[in-house]
C-alpha positions in Angstrom: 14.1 13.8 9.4 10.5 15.1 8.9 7.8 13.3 8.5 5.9 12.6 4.8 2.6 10.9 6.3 1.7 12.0 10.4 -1.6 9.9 11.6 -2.3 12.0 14.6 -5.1 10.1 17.3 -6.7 8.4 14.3 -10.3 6.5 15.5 -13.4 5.7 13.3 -16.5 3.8 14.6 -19.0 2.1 12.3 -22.2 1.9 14.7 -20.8 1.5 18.1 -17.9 -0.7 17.0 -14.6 1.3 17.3 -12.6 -0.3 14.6 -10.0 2.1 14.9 -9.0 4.0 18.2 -6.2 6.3 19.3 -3.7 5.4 16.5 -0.9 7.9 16.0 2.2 7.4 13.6 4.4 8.9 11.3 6.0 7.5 7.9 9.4 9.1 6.9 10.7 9.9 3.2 11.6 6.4 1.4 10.7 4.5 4.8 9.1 1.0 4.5 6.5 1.3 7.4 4.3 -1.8 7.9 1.3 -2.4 9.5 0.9 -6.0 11.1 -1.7 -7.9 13.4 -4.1 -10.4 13.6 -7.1 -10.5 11.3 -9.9 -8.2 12.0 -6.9 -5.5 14.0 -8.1 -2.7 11.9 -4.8 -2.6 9.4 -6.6 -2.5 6.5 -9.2 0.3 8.1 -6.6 2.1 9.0 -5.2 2.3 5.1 -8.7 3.3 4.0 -8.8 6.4 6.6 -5.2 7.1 4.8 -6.5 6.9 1.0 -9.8 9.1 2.5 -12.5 5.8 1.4 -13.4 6.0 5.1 -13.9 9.4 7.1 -12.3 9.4 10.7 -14.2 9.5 13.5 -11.6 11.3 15.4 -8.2 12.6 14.9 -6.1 14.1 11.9 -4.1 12.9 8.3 -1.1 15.2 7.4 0.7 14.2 4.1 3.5 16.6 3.1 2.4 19.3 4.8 -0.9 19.0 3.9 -3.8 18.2 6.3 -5.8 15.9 4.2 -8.6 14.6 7.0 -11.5 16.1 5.2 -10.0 15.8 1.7 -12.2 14.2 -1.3 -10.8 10.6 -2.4 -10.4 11.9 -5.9 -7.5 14.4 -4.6 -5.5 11.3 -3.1 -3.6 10.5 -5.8 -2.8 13.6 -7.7 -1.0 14.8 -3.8 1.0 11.8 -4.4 -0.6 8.6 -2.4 -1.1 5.8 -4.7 -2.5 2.1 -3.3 -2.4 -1.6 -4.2 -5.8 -3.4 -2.7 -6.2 -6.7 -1.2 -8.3 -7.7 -3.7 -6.7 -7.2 -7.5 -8.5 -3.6 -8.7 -7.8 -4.1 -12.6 -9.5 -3.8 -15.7 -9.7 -7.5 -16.6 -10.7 -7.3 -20.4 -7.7 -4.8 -20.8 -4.5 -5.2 -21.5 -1.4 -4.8 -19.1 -0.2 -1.5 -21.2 -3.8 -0.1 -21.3 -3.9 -0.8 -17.1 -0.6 1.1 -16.9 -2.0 3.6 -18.9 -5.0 4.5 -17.2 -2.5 4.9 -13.9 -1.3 8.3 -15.4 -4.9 9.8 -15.2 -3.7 11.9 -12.3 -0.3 13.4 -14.8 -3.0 14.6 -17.7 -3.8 18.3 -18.7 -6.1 19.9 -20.8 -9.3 20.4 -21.7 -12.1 18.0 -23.5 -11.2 20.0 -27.1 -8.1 19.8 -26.8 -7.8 15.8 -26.2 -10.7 15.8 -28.9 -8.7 17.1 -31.6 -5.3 15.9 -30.2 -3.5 19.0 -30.4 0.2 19.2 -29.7 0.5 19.2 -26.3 -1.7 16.6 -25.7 0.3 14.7 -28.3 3.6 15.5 -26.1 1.5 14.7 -22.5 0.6 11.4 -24.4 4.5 10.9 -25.6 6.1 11.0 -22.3 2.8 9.0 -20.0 4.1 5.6 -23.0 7.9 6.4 -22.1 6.9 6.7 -18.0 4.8 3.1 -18.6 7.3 1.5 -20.5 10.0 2.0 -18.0 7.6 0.7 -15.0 7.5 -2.4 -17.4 11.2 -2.6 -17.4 11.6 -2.0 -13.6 9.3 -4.8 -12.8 9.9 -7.2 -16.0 6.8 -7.0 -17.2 8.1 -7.0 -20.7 6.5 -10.3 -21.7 3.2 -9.1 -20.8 3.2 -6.0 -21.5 0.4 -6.7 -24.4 -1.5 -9.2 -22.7 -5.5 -9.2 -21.5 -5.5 -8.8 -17.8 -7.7 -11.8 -17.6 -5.4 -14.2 -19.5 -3.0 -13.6 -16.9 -1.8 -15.5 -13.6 -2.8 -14.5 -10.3 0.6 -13.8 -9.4 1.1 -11.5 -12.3 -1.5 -9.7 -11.7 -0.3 -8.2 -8.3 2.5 -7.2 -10.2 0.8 -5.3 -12.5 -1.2 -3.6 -9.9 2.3 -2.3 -8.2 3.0 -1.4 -11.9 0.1 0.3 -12.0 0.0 2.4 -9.0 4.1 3.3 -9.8 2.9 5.3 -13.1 1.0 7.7 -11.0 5.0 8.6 -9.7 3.5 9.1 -5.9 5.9 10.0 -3.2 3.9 7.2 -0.8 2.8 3.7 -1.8 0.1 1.8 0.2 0.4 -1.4 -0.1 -2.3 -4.0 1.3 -1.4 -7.3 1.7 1.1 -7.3 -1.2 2.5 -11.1 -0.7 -1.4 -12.6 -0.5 -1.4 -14.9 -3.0 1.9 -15.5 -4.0 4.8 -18.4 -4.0 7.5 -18.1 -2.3 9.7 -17.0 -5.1 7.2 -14.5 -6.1 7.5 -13.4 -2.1 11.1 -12.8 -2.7 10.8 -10.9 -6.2 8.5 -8.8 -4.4 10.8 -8.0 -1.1 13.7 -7.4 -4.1 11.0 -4.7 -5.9 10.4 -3.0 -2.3 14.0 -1.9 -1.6 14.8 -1.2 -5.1 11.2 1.2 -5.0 12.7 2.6 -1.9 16.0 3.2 -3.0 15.5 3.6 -6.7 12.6 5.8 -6.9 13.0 7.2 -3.4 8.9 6.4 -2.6 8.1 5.7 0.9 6.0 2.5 1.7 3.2 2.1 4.0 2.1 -1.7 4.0 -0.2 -3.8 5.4 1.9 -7.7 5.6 0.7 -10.8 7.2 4.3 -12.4 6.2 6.6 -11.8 9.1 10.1 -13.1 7.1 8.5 -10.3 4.6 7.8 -7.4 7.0 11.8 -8.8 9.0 13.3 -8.5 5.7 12.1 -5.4 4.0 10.3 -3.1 7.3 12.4 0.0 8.8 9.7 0.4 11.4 6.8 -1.8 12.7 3.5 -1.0 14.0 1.2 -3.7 15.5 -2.2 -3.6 16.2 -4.8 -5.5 17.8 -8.5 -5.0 18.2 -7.9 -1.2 16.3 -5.5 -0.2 19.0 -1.7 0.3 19.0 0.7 -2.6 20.6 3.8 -1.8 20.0 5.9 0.7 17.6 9.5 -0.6 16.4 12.0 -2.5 14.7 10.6 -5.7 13.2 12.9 -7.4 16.0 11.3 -5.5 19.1 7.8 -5.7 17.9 8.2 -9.6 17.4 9.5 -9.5 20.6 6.7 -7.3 22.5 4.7 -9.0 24.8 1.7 -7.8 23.6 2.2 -8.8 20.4 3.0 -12.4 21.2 0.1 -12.3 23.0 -2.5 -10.8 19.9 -0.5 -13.6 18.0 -0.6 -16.7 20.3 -2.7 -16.5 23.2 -1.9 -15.6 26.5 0.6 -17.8 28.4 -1.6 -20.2 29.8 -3.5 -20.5 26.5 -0.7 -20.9 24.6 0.8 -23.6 27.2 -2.7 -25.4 27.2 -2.0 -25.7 23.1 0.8 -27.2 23.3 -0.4 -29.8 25.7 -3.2 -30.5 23.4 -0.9 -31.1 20.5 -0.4 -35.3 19.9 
């Protein structure tokens, strides 16, 4: 199968850090790819070279056939990448609907007169973006909120509604950064419910950034782990926990980690 997203020898330096180095992938059509690793491994860098905020260093971004390395930010989405952020990106003194709404900027046509004096095919443009929103609504139960001021809203709710959100702009590939931050454990599980059915539903692929590991096990087709900006191993959730080197980016090395456990009372 070919390959929607190919991260080809991907590096950035800030200064003379190297936050990112050497980092080459692909993410397949309605894959679940996820991107795990310590704090400070360059995960969330590495989204932010994807979604164009940072400008590599070194390497090339191919989405869809499309080499998109140099590409503005502002084209992102309308190729089809939309993102969820670590920290909630909403409009907090709007309401749930008028969030969604705004997430269809990238499916709008016409000119400033015509949206001025509504003519009829902004009128139809402006039909069907309502009947897109309302059944993101339905897909993630958001029915009961659906009129609600962001800011009345709990914090759990609110990641929701910033999945909503990035779902009305239809992308083929969903970032996703750090989805489960935040949340109980049954919101954990509605959330790894939502990922297959956006997968297998909607047909988007998924690139994510997940510290939960019974998260990334229960939802990841392929796992890459990183440490210190560098690739550790490239798998199935099963062989990456397994990988040496990632025990090691997680625990210590063997003596460290047997020194712990003598230290423990």
């Amino acid at each position: 199968m070919s390959a929607l997203l190919s991260v080809d020898d991907l590096g950035v330096r800030f200064g003379g850090l190297a936050a990112v180095r050497g980092i080459s992938f692909d993410v397949r059509p309605r894959e679940v790819f996820t991107l795990i690793g310590p704090n400070g491994a360059g995960k969330t860098t590495l989204l932010n070279l994807i979604s164009r905020l940072y400008q590599p260093t070194t390497g090339d971004i191919h989405f869809d056939g499309h080499c998109i390395t140099d590409m503005k930010p502002s084209r992102i989405a309308g190729l089809g990448i939309a993102r969820t952020f670590q920290n909630i990106e909403l409009f907090q003194h709007a309401t749930v609907l008028q969030n969604l709404l705004i997430g269809r900027h990238t499916r709008r046509h016409g000119n400033f007169w015509q949206h001025l004096v509504f003519t009829h095919s902004v009128r139809e443009a402006e039909r069907a973006a309502r009947t897109k929103v309302e059944e993101i609504i339905d897909f993630l139960d958001l029915q009961h909120y659906r009129d609600t001021v962001i800011a009345g809203l709990p914090y759990g709710v609110r990641k929701v509604v910033e999945l909503a959100r990035a779902l009305c702009l239809e992308p083929r590939l969903l970032l996703l950064d750090e989805p489960s931050s935040g949340l109980n454990t049954e919101e954990t599980n509605d959330l790894a419910f939502w990922i297959d059915d956006i997968r297998e539903e909607l047909g988007i692929a998924i690139l994510m950034v997940e510290h939960d590991m019974s998260l990334v096990s229960r939802v990841s087709d392929r796992v890459l782990a990183m440490n210190y900006g560098e690739r550790v191993a490239l798998g199935t959730p099963d062989e990456v926990k397994a990988h040496p080197g990632v025990i090691e980016a997680y625990l210590g090395k063997g003596d460290e980690v047997l020194a712990l456990r003598r230290a423990r009372p």
